[in-house]
Structures are given as C-alpha cells and as structure tokens.
LOKOLTOR-370193 format. One record per residue (C-alpha): y, x, z. Coordinates in steps of 0.05 Angstrom, whole numbers, padded with zeros to 5 digits, always signed. Example, Ala and Ser with C-alpha at 12.3 -4.5 7.8 and 13.67 -1.06 7.14 Angstrom:
LOKOLTOR-370193
-00090+00246+00156 -00021+00273+00143 
***
This chain:
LOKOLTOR-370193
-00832-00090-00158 -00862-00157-00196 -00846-00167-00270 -00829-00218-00315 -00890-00252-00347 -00913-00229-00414 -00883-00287-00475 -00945-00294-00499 -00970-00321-00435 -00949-00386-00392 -00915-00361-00320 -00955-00366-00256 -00945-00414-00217 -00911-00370-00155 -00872-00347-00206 -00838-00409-00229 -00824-00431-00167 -00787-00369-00155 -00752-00384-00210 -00719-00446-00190 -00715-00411-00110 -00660-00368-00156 -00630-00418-00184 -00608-00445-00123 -00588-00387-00097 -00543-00369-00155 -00519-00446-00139 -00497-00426-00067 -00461-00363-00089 -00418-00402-00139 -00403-00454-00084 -00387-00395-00034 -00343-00362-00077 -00299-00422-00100 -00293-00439-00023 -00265-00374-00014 -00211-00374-00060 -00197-00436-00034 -00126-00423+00002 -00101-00395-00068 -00129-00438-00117 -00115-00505-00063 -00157-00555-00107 -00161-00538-00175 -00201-00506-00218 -00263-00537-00180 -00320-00499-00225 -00294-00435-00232 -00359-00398-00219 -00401-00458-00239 -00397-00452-00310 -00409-00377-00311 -00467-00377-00262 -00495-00430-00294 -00503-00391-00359 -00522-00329-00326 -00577-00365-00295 -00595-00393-00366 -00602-00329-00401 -00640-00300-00344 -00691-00351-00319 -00683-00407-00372 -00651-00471-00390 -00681-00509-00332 -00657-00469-00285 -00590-00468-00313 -00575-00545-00306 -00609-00540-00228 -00550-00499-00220 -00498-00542-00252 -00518-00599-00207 -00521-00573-00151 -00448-00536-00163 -00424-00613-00182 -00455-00641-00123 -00434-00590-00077 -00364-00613-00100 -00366-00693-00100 -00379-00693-00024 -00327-00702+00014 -00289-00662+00060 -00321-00599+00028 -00270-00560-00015 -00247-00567-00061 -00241-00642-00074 -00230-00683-00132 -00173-00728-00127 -00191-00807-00128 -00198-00828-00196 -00202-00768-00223 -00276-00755-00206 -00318-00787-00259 -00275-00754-00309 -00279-00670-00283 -00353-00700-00272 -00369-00711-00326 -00334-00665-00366 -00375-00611-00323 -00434-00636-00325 -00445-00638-00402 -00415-00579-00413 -00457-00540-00360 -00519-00570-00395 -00503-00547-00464 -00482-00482-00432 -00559-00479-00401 -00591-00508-00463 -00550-00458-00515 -00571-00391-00470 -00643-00415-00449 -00643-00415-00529 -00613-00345-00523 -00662-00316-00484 -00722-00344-00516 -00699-00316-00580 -00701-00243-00551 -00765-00257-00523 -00792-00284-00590 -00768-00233-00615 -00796-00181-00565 -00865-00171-00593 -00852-00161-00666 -00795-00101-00647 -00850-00048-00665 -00865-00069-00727 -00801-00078-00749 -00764-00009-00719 -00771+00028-00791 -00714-00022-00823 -00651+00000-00795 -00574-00005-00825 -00530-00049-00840 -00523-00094-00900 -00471-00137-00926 -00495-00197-00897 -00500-00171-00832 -00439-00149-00837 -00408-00214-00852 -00441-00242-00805 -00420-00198-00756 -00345-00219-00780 -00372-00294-00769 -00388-00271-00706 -00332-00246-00670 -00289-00305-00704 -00335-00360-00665 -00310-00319-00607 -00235-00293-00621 -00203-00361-00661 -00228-00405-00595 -00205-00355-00549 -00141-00342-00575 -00131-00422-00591 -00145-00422-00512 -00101-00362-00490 -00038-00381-00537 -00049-00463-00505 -00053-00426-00431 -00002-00386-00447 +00049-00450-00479 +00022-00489-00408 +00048-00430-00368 +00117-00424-00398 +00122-00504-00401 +00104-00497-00322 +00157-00448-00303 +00210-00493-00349 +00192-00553-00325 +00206-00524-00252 +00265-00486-00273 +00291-00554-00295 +00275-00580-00222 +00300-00531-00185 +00370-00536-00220 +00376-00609-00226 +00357-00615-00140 +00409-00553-00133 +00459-00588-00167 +00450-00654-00124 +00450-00611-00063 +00514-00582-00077 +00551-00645-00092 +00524-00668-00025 +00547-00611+00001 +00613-00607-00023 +00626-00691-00016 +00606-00669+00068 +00654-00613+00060 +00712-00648+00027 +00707-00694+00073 +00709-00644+00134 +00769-00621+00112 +00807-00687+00096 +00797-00700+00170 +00812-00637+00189 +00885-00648+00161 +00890-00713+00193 +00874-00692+00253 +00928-00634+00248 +00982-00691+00224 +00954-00725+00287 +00971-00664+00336 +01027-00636+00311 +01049-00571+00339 +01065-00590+00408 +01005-00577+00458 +01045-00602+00523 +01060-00666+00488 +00990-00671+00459 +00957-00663+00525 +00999-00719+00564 +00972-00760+00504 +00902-00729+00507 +00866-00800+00520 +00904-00830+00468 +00889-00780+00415 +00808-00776+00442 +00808-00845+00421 +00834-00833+00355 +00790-00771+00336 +00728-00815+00360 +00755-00872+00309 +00753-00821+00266 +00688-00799+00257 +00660-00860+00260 +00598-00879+00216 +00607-00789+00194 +00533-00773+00213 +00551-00710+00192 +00604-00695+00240 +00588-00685+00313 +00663-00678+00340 +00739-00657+00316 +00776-00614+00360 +00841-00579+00370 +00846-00512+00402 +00920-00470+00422 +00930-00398+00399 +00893-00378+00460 +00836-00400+00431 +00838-00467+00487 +00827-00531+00476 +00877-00577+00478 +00844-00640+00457 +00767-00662+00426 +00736-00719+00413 +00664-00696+00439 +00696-00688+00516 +00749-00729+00551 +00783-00700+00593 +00779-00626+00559 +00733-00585+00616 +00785-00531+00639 +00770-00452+00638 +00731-00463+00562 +00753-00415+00503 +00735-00394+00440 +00782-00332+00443 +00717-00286+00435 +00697-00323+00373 +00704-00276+00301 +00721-00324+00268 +00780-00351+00316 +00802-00276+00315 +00806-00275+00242 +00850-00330+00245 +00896-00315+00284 +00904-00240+00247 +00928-00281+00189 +00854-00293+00153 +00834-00353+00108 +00872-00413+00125 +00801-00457+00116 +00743-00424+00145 +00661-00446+00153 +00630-00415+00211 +00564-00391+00218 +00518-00436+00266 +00538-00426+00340 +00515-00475+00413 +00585-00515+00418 +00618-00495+00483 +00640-00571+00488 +00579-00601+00444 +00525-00554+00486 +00488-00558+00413 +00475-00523+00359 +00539-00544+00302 +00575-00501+00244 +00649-00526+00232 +00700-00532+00185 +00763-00496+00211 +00836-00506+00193 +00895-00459+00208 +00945-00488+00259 +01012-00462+00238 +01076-00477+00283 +01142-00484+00253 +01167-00411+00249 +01100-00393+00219 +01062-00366+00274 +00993-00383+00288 +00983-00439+00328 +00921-00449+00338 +00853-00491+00300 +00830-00553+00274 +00760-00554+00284 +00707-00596+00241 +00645-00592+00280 +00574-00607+00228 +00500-00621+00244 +00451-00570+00216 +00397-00635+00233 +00444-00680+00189 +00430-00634+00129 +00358-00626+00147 +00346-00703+00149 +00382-00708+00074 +00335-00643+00050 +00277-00678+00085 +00287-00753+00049 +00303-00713-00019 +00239-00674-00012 +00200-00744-00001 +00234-00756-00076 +00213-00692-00100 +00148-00674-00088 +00132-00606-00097 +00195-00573-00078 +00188-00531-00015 +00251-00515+00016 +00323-00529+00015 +00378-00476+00046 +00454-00485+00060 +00481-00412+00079 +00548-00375+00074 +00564-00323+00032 +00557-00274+00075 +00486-00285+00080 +00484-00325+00146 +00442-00390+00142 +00462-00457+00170 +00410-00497+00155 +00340-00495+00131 +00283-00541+00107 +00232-00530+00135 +00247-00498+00185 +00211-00425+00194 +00165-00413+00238 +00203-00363+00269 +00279-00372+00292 +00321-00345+00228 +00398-00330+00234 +00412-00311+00161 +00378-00292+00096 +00339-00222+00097 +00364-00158+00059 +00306-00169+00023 +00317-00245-00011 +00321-00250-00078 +00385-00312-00068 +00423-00262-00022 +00419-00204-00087 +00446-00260-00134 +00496-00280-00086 +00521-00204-00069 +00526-00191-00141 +00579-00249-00154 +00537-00299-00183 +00574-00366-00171 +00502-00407-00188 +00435-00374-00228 +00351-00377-00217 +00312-00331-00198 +00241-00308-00183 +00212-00267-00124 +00182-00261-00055 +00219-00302-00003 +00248-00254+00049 +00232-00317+00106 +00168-00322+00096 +00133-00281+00044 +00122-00340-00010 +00146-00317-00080 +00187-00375-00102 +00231-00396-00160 +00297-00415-00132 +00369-00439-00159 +00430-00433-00122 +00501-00468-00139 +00563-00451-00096 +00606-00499-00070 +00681-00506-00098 +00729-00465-00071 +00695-00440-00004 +00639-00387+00006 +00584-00434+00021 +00523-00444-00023 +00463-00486-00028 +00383-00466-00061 +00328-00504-00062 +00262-00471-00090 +00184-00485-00117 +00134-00435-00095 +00095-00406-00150 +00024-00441-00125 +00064-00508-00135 +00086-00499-00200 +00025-00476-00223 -00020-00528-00194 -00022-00567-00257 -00026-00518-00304 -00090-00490-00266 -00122-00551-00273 -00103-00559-00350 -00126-00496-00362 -00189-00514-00329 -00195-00566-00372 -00189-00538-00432 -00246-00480-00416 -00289-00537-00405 -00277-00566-00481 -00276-00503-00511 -00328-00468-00474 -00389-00497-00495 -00358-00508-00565 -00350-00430-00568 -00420-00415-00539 -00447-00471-00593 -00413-00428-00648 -00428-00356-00617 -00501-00374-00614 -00513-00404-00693 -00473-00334-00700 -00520-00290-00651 -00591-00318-00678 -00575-00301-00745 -00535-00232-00747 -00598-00217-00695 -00658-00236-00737 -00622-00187-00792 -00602-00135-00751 -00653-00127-00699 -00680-00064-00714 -00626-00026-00723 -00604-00052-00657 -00657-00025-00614 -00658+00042-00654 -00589+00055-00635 -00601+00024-00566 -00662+00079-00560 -00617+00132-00574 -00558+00120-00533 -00611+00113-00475 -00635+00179-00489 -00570+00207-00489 -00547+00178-00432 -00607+00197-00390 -00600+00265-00416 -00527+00271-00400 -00546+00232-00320 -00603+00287-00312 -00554+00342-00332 -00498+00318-00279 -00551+00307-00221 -00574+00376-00231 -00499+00399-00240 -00490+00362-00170 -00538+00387-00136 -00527+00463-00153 -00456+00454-00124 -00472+00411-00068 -00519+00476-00047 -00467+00531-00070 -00417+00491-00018 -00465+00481+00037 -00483+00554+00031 -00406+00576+00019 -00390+00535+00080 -00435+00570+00133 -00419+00639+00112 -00341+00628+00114 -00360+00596+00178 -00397+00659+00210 -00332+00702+00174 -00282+00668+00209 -00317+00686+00282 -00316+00766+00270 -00242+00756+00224 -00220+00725+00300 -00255+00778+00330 -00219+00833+00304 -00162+00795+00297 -00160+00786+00371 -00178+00862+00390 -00118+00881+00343 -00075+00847+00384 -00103+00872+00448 -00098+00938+00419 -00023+00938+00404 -00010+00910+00468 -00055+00956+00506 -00031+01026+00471 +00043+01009+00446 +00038+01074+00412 -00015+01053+00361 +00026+00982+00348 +00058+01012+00284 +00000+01062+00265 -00024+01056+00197 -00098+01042+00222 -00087+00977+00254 -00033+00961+00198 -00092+00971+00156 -00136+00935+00193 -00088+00872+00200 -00081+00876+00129 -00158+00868+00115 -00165+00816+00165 -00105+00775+00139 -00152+00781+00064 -00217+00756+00100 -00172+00692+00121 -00153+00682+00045 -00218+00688+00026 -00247+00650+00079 -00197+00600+00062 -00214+00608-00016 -00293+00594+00011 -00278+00529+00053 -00223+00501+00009 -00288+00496-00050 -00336+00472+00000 -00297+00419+00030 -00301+00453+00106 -00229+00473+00112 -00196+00449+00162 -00124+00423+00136 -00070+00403+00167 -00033+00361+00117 +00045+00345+00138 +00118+00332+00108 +00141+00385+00065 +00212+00388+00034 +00194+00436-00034 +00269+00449-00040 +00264+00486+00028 +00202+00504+00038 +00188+00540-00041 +00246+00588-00035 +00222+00610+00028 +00160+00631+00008 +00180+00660-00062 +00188+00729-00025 +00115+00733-00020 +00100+00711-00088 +00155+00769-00118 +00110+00817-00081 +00047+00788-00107 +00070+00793-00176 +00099+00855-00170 +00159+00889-00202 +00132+00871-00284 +00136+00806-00277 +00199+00760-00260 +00202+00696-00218 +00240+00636-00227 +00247+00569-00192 +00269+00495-00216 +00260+00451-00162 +00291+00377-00177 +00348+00364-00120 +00321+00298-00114 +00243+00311-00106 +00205+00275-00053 +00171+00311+00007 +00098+00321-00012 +00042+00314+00036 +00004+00369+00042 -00024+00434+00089 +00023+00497+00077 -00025+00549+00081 -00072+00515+00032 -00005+00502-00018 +00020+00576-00008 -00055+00606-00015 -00058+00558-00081 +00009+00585-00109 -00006+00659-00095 -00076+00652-00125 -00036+00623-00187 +00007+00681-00188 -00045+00727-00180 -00077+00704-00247 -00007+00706-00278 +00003+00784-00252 -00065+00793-00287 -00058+00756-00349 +00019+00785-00355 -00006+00875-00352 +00056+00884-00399 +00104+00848-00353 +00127+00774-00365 +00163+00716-00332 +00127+00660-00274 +00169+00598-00279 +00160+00540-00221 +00184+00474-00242 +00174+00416-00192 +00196+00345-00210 +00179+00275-00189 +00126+00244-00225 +00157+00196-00275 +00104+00137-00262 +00127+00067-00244 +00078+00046-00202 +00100+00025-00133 +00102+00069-00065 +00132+00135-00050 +00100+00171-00114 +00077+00240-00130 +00117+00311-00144 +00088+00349-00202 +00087+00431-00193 +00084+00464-00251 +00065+00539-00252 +00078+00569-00321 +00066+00648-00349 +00077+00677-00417 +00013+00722-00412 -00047+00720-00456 -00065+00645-00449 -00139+00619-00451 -00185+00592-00511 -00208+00519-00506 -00269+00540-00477 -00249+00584-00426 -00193+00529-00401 -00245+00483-00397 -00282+00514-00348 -00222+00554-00315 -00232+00507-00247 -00304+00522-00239 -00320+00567-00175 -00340+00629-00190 -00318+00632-00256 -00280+00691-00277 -00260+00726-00348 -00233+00790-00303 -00273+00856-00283 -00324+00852-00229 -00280+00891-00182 -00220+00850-00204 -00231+00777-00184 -00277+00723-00148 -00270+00663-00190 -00258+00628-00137 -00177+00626-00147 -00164+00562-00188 -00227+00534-00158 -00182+00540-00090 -00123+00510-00137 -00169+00442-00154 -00198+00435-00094 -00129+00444-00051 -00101+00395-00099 -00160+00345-00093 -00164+00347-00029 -00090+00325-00014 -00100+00270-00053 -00068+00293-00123 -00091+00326-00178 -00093+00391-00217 -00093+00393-00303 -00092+00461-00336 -00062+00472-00408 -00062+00533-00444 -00067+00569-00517 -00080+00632-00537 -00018+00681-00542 +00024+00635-00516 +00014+00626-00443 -00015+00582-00379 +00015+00536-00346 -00019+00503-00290 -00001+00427-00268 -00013+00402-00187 +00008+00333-00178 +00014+00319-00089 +00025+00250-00067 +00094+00249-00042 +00106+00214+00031 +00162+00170+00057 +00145+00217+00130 +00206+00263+00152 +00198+00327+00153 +00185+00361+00218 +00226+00414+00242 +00183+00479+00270 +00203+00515+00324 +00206+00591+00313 +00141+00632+00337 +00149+00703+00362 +00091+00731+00333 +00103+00800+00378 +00130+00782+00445 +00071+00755+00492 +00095+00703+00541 +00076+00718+00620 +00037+00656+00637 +00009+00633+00699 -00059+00582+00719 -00123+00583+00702 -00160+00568+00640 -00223+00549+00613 -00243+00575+00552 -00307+00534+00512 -00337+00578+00460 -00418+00591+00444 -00406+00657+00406 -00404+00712+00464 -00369+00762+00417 -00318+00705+00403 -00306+00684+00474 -00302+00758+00500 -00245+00762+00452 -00207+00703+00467 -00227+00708+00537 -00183+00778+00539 -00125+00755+00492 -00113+00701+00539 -00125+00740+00602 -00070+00786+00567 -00018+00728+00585 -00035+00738+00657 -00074+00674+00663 -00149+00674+00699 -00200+00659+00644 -00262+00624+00665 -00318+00611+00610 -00366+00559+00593 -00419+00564+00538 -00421+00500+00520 -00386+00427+00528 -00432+00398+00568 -00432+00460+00611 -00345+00446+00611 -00350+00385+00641 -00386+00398+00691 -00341+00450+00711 -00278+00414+00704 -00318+00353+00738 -00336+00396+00813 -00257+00402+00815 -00259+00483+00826 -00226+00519+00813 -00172+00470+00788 -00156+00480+00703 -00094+00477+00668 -00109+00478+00605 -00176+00478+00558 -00189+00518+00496 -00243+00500+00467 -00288+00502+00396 -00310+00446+00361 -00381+00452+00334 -00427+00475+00392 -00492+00469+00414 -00510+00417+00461 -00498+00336+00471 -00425+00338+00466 -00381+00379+00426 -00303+00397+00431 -00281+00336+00399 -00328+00290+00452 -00300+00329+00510 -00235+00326+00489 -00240+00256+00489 -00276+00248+00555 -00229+00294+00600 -00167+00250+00579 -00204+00195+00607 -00236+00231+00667 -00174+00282+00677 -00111+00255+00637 -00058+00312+00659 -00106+00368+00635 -00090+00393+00564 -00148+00408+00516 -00131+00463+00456 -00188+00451+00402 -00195+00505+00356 -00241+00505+00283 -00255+00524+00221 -00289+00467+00188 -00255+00393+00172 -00312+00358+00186 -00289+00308+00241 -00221+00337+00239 -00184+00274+00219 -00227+00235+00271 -00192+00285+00320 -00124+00278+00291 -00120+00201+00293 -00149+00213+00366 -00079+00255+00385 -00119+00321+00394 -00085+00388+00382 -00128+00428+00332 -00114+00499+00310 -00148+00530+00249 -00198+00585+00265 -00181+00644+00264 -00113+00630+00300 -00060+00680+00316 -00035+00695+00383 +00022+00683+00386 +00008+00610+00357 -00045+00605+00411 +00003+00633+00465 +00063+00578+00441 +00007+00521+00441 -00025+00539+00519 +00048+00546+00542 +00068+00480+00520 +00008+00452+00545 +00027+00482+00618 +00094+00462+00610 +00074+00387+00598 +00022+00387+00649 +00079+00419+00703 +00135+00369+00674 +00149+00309+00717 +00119+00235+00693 
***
C-alpha cells in the first residue's frame, strides 16, 4: 500500500507520473460513461461526467491533473464519429465554454486540496481551540448561500425550461392534430359527396344498372379522377354483390361481401354512413378502408351499399411530407373509435390492427373525449409520448399525432447543460472564498468532532462484527443439530407408522399417540431451529388468507385454550401472499403461544389481515396483524423480543426461539416483521408477506391412514443406515421391492447397469461423495428421462436451485402418506402414455 508524499516534501518522481497515469484514467471513465448513456441522452449534455471528474481529480491529485482530464474529455468529444458529437457550428462555442470552466474547476479544487494539506501539519497544535464563534457561524451562513442561491437560481431556470419544453410541445402536438383532422375530414367529406353521387348515379334498379355497367364504370372512373385518396367507388345489392365498380370492368362474378360486419350491420338497419376498419379489397386485392353509404329502395328496405374505397398509403404520404415540416414529431395515427387503426406513421415494426388496451389515446377516446392531450407509454411501441387527438365531425374517426418525451426534451437538456457550465464554476469560485475562510476558523473543532465520530463509529462496527459473528456460529451450530434431529424425528416417525400398520391393535393406543405427539413437537422445534439458521427448507406458494386462515384457526383455539378467545378480520379483497404454510402456521401458533402465556387470566387474540396501503407499483404486500390484551412488554424487552433465544418466561416454559421463528419466517419470504407493545395494554405483532399475482393451487386431499398397494421397484439413496432402514421398510410396506444405495454416485451406477429396472428414486440431498441428490437428479433426466427422482431434505441450501430445475422436493421428515401420494404419482406418470 504506497502513500501520499509528506507536504513538506516535493513528490518522487514515480510518483508524479502516477499521478497524471490517473488522470487519464479518470479521463477514460468519464468518456466511457457518457458513451453509455448515449441512446438516452442522443447528443446532449456532451460533459456530463467531465466536469465532475475533472474536479474530483483536482481535489485528489492536483490542479494539473485536473485540466489533463478536461482535455482529454473535450478532445475525446471533437472527433468525429465518436459520440456524442457537437453539431456544426456549434463546436467552438460548448468548446469553449467547457474548457474554461473545467480549468477553473481544476484550478479552484487543486487550491482546495492544498489548503488541507497546508493545513495538515499545524492540526496538532491547534486541536485545544474548539467551538464555534460568531464569525464562524456567519460564515458558515455565507457558506451554504454560495451554494443554495446558485443552485436554486439553477433548479427554478431548469425547472421554467422543463415546463416551457412540455408547452411548447403541447402547443405542437395540438396545432399538427388540428391540421390532421381538417385533412381528414376535407378526405372524408369528400368520400361521402361521391358516395351520394354515385347512389343518384345507380338508382335502385340493379338489372338496369348492370345492362349499363360499362357506361356507369366510365362514370365512377371520371369520378375519381385526380382523388389520390380514393382507390375505387363501388355499388353492391342487398346480397352483399356487386353490381357495378369502378376498380373492375366487367364485375368478376361469384365475389361478396355478405360475410363482412360491417355489410351485416347495414343491412340490420345500422348507421346509414359507416367507416370500416382496414380490410384486402376483394376487387382492389389491396389493403383500403371505405366510406359506406346505405342503399335504400323505395319502400324502405335495404338495398344494398355505396362504397368509398381510401388508401391507408395516401394518408401516410400526407403524415410523411407534414413530418418533413415538423421536425420532431414522431408519429401520426388515423383510427376508429372503436380502437381499430387505419393508418399509421411510421409504420411499426410489427404488423398492428388497432390501438392496445393499454394506449393512453384509446383511454381518452373510451371515456368520451371528443379531442384532449395526454402523456404516457405508447401501447405500439413502448415510447412514452405526449399525444393530442381531435375527432372528426360527425363520424367515429379520429386523428393523434405525438412527440416522444426524448424529443421534447432534447433542447432543454442541452440548455440545462449550459447553464451548469456558467454557474458551475461561478458556484465553486464562491464556495471556495467561503470554504478557506470558515476552515482556517474552524479547523480544530472540525477534526475534534471528526475524531470522535470515528471513534464511535468504529466502536459501534466492532460491536456489530462481533454481534455477526456470534450469530453466524449460533446458526451454523443450530443448523447441524436440527439437521441430525430431523434423521431420528423420521426415524421414529417412520417405525410409528410401521407400527400401526403392523399391529392394528396398537394404532389407537395411547403410547404411539404419545409418541406421534412428541415427534410432531421435535418437527416444530426443528422447524423453530432451521427457520433462525436459514437451513429450512421452504416451499413458498399462493395462499388465499381468506381460505386458508379459517382453516387453520381450529388449531390455534386449541393452542390458546379455553381462557382466551379468537377472532378473525380478514379483508375480502386481500391479495394471495407468497409464502410456505407450515412456516406461516408454525409462526402464528408460536404467536399465539406467547399470547396464551402473556393472557394467564384469560383475554381476546384478534387477527386482522389487510393489504398494505403503499402505492408503489406491482402486486403489493398483505399485512397480518396478531394482537392480545395480555401484559404487554417494556421498551426494552420489545426491543429485543426477536432475538433467538431470548425469553422473559420460566426455564421449563419457553425456548426463545418463538418470535425469532416469527422474524426469520417473515424475512425469509421476503416481508417483514415490526413488534409494538406497552405495558398493561397488550402486543400486537405486525408480518408484512409480499403478495403474488400466482393463482392459488388447488391440493388434492391426502389420506394420511390408508396406504396405497403399489407395485415396481425402487431405489432408495440415503447415507444414514438408521434412516434408510426406515424408509427402506415404510416403502416396502406399499408392496414395492426396495433396493438401497449409500450414496449418489453409488445410484448411478446402479440405475446405469440397467438391473434390475427402477421406477422411481427417493433420494437425500446432502451426501457424501462427488455427486449429491440434486446432481443425480439432474443427470438421470438426461441419462434416463421416464424415471422419476423424489428428493427429500431438511436444509434450503440449494433448494431453489432444485426448484427452478423442476425437481420434486419433500421436507425432511416427511409423512407417509405424503411420500406414498408423491411415489404413486411418480409411477403413474412414468406408466402413462407419451
């Protein structure tokens, strides 16, 4: 580790060449970083890091190597075709400008930081002399106004620019709206003043109108002559037929637009002047949107339509020439009401038949809006835009044009630039004069306080490591011995099954009852163990509280006993939370376990859970509060109410480890857990869960007492022989043939030499060895796809590498009857055909 060289002495010579080596580098990272914000700033604000770097650079290695870094930042940006680029004509003036601000930048803090090295050596003598004084303290007011009056002047002048910005484009937008809809609406006037020609021209006799059908061609095609706009009139029959058009002459028999919506609306007795969404013209063999007008025969009925056929390209050549006029504006849309769009310019990159769900235009539209602005993320192509939209006179059609929000802020990024440049090195010119003085005054005091808070502060970093380091043992410790509990909790779990299948008789005796009772304790406290040392192995999913809470509040009554009363509150429109059952239940009847306790008179648990009232975006969080009316805490019992271990009961009546379960559970999902409580007047304990947009699954029922009759053989994969002689039977129990394998590697090769020939694979997790469950998991569905590996554990470590893998994991100890349902699907897939 080198140092800096003493003040008193000149630098070495390797040492001021490093200097400038840093200085260059410093120049390279500012030039890096602009170039990456290059596709959101486009071209301006050219010296964005320039300007800071260069002062950084200045305070830490000097003035000299300050200004090395302003010009090579300002060189870096005058070549060309290196972004960004200065505009022609514009580059002696941003040049400049840079330039001598950067150096009176470099020259102001290499004057900084040869102050606090002058003033370095007499600190010592000066430390007795310490508080403040009058002047110091006006000077300290001089002080922060160099810095606040120049950066509010620049702040209120950004801000003005900004709101001029967004006018200025409002303006725009309108104004080009307005011009498309009078463009519009002359095209569409126009449509329909030949569309009534054309039907004074036809008539209402078809058989007359085709023996004249060359005669009338003729007309229709004088017609639209010199209408760019206008690809073809036709006139169809009430069968949807045409009868005449002047695209096709003659009229190609057997073509129909009977299976049009729109034709069937008309002839239901719809809108007498309809615009269609953009079809391919069954006589034009193009893409057109027409103008329709109702035929009506003498006595009323329907007699058929006049049809106006348009060019979506004729609009976008207009948009296109109007955008030459405008630069800046980015598209231009003509769409119906109903959201379908007829034309767009430019055209999206992908084919687009109407306006998302999701646009900002369609909402204004839907909500009855006849012409308004409006801000927001384009539902085409992602680009938040400021758009206006005007509708056309008496039909649903309506034209927007829109500015994204990079082009309307282009020029006030570069005024803003601008103006740092003048101000900046004015404020550092002021903020210096200010800083030299208030520090020669002041000094002292400065580094006395400085002393202390570095005392503190090592002090209180010393006390956390240590603090750190105690729990990181207590959990590593925690974690093995829950480990080694949860192999003899499965095997006696196990034998008690075997047991009650073996001798029916004994199946309701209060020995095993007893014994299933204990056993079902060691898995709460096992789970109470690994929940604090961050081994247990979750399974978080969907859970619907307004379900799921009253389900379990059975077990809670009986937890609380008959003293104390239970209510629920659950909010009918609360969110499905994210999180492992057994962990939430084992976290709600620890809570209500300290309630029974702090409640011996009797008393009321109340459950509230709401949404959490934040606004931030996403699916949210649900809040779950647990509240008693017992005893309540002091201050600084609350305070360290979550620490493991920690306990205010008997020694025969509590771990400590209950609300230690409670934060960890809740940190662990992803939330959080807050306690509040006051002496006399209760507890109430706060866990907020992230909620999910997920469904919630539905579970199939699990007969905990039947045991199914299965048939196959198995391989079990366990390294405790105790373990394995227990699962070994409990699956053998099922009637399928059981073969063992110590270890993974040991697995493989047994499901490799192809006999005998496995169904399915139960297997732990951590083993001995060069693989371990989750690797041969993972390398049997590659080697043997159809065979079905069962992992079972009782640490998370690697579990969510396993679940995003699409392994089946079961938490150690599992049940039976869980590990019966899980083999017998497995068969069942592995039998099922495909």
């Amino acid at each position: 580790m080198t140092s800096e060289p003493h003040p008193g002495h000149p630098p070495a010579p390797h040492h001021r060449l490093r200097r400038w080596w840093q200085a260059a580098a410093w120049a390279v990272l500012a030039v890096l970083a602009r170039a990456a914000l290059q596709p959101l700033l486009d071209d301006a604000l050219p010296f964005l890091f320039a300007l800071p770097a260069c002062a950084i650079v200045a305070v830490r290695l000097g003035a000299g190597p300050g200004a090395l870094v302003a010009l090579l930042c300002a060189v870096a940006v005058a070549l060309p075709g290196v972004p960004p680029s200065i505009r022609t004509g514009q580059a002696p003036v941003q040049l400049g400008a840079f330039i001598v601000s950067a150096l009176l930048t470099a020259l102001l803090c290499g004057r900084i930081r040869s102050a606090q090295q002058d003033a370095q050596p007499q600190m010592a003598a000066r430390l007795a002399e310490h508080g403040d004084t009058p002047l110091t303290r006006w000077l300290q007011t001089v002080l922060w106004g160099a810095a606040v009056i120049p950066l509010s002047a620049f702040l209120a002048a950004s801000w003005w620019g900004y709101e001029r910005a967004f006018n200025d484009a409002e303006d725009t937008v309108v104004r080009v709206s307005s011009v498309l809809a009078r463009h519009a609406q002359q095209v569409m006037d126009t449509s329909r003043d030949l569309a009534l020609r054309v039907d004074s021209i036809a008539g209402h006799d078809d058989a007359a109108l085709r023996d004249n059908e060359a005669t009338v061609h003729r007309r229709l095609v004088d017609l639209i002559e010199g209408q760019r706009a206008v690809q073809a009139l036709g006139v169809w029959n009430a069968a949807g037929e045409p009868v005449v058009s002047s695209a096709r002459y003659p009229v190609p028999a057997g073509t129909s637009v009977a299976d049009r919506p729109w034709f069937t609306a008309m002839a239901q007795g719809g809108e007498p002047v309809v615009v269609t969404s953009v079809v391919t013209g069954r006589l034009q063999n193009k893409p057109i949107f027409s103008l329709l007008l109702r035929r009506g025969a003498p006595d009323g009925r329907f007699a058929g339509v006049i049809s106006v056929s348009l060019s979506p390209e004729y609009f976008e050549e207009f948009y296109s020439s109007l955008a030459a006029q405008e630069p800046g504006l980015n598209t231009f849309l003509l769409f119906l009401q109903s959201g379908d769009l007829l034309t767009r310019w430019p055209r999206p990159a992908a084919p687009v038949t109407r306006l998302p769900a999701s646009s900002p235009v369609l909402a204004t539209v839907s909500a009855g809006a006849a012409s308004g602005v409006m801000f927001g993320v384009s539902g085409i192509d992602g680009v938040r835009r400021l758009a206006s939209l005007q509708r056309l006179q008496g039909l649903p059609l309506y034209v927007s044009t829109s500015l994204s929000e990079h082009a309307i802020l282009q020029s006030w990024k570069r005024f803003v630039g601008l103006l740092a440049a003048v101000l900046g090195p004015v404020t550092l010119g002021l903020v210096y004069v200010s800083f030299v003085a208030l520090k020669k005054t002041r000094n002292e005091h400065a580094v006395a306080v400085e002393l202390r808070e570095e005392i503190r502060l090592r002090a209180q970093a010393e006390q956390a490591a240590m603090q750190s380091q105690k729990l990181e043992a207590l959990a590593h410790l925690t974690g093995g011995v829950a480990h080694d509990f949860n192999n003899l909790l499965a095997i006696v779990n196990g034998n008690v099954h075997l047991l009650r299948r073996l001798h029916p008789q004994l199946a309701q005796g209060k020995q095993l009852e007893a014994i299933a009772r204990a056993t079902a304790s060691g898995v709460r406290l096992t789970r109470q163990l690994l929940s604090f040392s961050r081994r247990q192995a979750i399974n978080p999913e969907p859970v619907q509280l307004q379900e799921w809470l009253p389900a379990v509040s059975g077990l809670l009554k009986t937890t609380l006993g008959s003293n104390v009363s239970l209510s629920l509150d659950v909010a009918a429109d609360t969110p499905p939370v994210l999180a492992d059952t057994a962990e939430l239940e084992l976290a709600l009847i620890n809570l209500a376990v300290n309630a029974r306790d702090a409640m011996p008179q009797g008393g009321r648990l109340h459950i509230e859970v709401r949404p959490s009232q934040g606004e931030a975006p996403g699916p949210g969080s649900v809040c779950i509060a647990v509240s008693d009316t017992g005893t309540g805490m002091s201050p600084e019992v609350a305070q360290k109410a979550f620490e493991p271990f920690f306990t205010t009961k008997p020694q025969d009546k509590g771990t400590g480890l209950g609300l230690s379960q409670v934060h960890g559970f809740a940190l662990q999902a992803g939330g959080s857990a807050a306690l509040r409580s006051q002496p006399g007047t209760g507890t109430t304990v706060t866990m907020t869960l992230p909620a999910t947009p997920r469904p919630v699954p539905v579970a199939a029922p699990v007969d905990t007492a039947a045991t199914p009759h299965l048939h196959g053989r198995a391989l079990l994969v366990e390294d405790n022989e105790d373990v394995a002689a227990t699962y070994t039977a409990v699956l053998a129990s099922t009637g399928l043939q059981v073969d063992r394998a110590a270890n993974a590697d040991d697995a493989l090769q047994a499901v490799l030499r192809g006999a005998p020939d496995y169904a399915v694979v139960v297997s732990d997790v951590a083993m001995p060895g060069t693989l371990d469950g989750i690797q041969l998991a993972l390398r049997l569905r590659t080697l043997r796809p159809a065979l079905r590996v069962i992992l079972v554990t009782g640490y998370a470590s690697r579990l969510q590498a396993a679940k995003e893998a699409g392994l089946k994991v079961l938490s150690k100890p599992v049940e039976p009857a869980t590990l019966f349902a899980e083999v017998e699907q497995a068969l069942a897939l592995q039998t099922s055909p495909g």
